[in-house]
C-alpha positions in Angstrom: -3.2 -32.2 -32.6 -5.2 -30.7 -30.2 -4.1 -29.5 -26.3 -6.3 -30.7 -24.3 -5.5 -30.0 -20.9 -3.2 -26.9 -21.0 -4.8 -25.3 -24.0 -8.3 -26.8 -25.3 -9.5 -25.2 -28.2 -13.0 -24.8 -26.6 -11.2 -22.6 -24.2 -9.7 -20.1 -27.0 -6.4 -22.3 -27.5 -3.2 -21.0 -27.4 -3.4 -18.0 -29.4 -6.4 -16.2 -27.3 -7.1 -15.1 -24.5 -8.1 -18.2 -22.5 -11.1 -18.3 -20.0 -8.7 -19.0 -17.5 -6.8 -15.9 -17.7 -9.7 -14.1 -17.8 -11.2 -15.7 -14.6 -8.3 -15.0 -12.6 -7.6 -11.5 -13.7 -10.9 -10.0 -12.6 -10.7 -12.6 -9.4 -13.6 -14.1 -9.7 -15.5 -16.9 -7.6 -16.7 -20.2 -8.5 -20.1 -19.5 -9.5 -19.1 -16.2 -11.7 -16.1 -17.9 -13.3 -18.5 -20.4 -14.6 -20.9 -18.1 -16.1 -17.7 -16.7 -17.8 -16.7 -20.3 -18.9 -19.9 -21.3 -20.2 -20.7 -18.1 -21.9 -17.1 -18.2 -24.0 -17.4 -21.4 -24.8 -20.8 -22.0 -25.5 -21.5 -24.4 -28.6 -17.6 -24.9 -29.3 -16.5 -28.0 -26.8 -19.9 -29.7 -28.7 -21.6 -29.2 -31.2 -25.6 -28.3 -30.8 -24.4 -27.5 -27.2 -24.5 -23.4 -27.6 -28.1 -23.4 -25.9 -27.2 -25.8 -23.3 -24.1 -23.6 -22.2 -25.7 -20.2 -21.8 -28.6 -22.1 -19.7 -25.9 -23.4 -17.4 -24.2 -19.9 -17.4 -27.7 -18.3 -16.4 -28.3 -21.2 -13.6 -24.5 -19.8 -12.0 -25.6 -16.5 -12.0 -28.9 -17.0 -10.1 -26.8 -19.3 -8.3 -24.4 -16.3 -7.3 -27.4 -14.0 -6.9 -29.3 -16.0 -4.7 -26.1 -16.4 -2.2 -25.5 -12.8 -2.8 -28.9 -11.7 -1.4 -28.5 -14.6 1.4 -25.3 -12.8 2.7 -26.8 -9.2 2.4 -30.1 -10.5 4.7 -28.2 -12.0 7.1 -25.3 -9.2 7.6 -28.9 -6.5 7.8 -30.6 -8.6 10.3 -28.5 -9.3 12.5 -28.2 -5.7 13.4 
């Protein structure tokens, strides 16, 4: 039977490296630990997912970009 809160298999399972582990070593926000999340798992909590994933990946990273180049503006104008 399958984990599925401390150790779903669309996460890596027990034997890998879960996203989790990965997330938290590099520290990593919200919106970056989801592109992380979405890129490993991408087609393997559903199938015919995989395309749905990575577009939900790239929507956190332009997400994180955006608010990124938000926070740069306002710390250079305000000089």
């Amino acid at each position: 039977m399958t984990e599925k809160v401390n150790h779903p298999a669309h996460y890596g399972g027990q034997n890998a490296m879960e996203v989790i582990n990965i997330i938290e070593h590099y520290d990593l926000n919200f919106n970056l630990g989801n592109v992380i999340k979405y890129v490993l798992r991408a087609g393997k909590k559903n199938e015919g997912t995989y395309k749905e994933d990575l577009e939900k990946a790239v929507w956190y990273l332009k997400r994180e970009i955006l608010l990124k180049e938000s926070k740069e503006y306002r710390c250079c104008d305000e000089g």
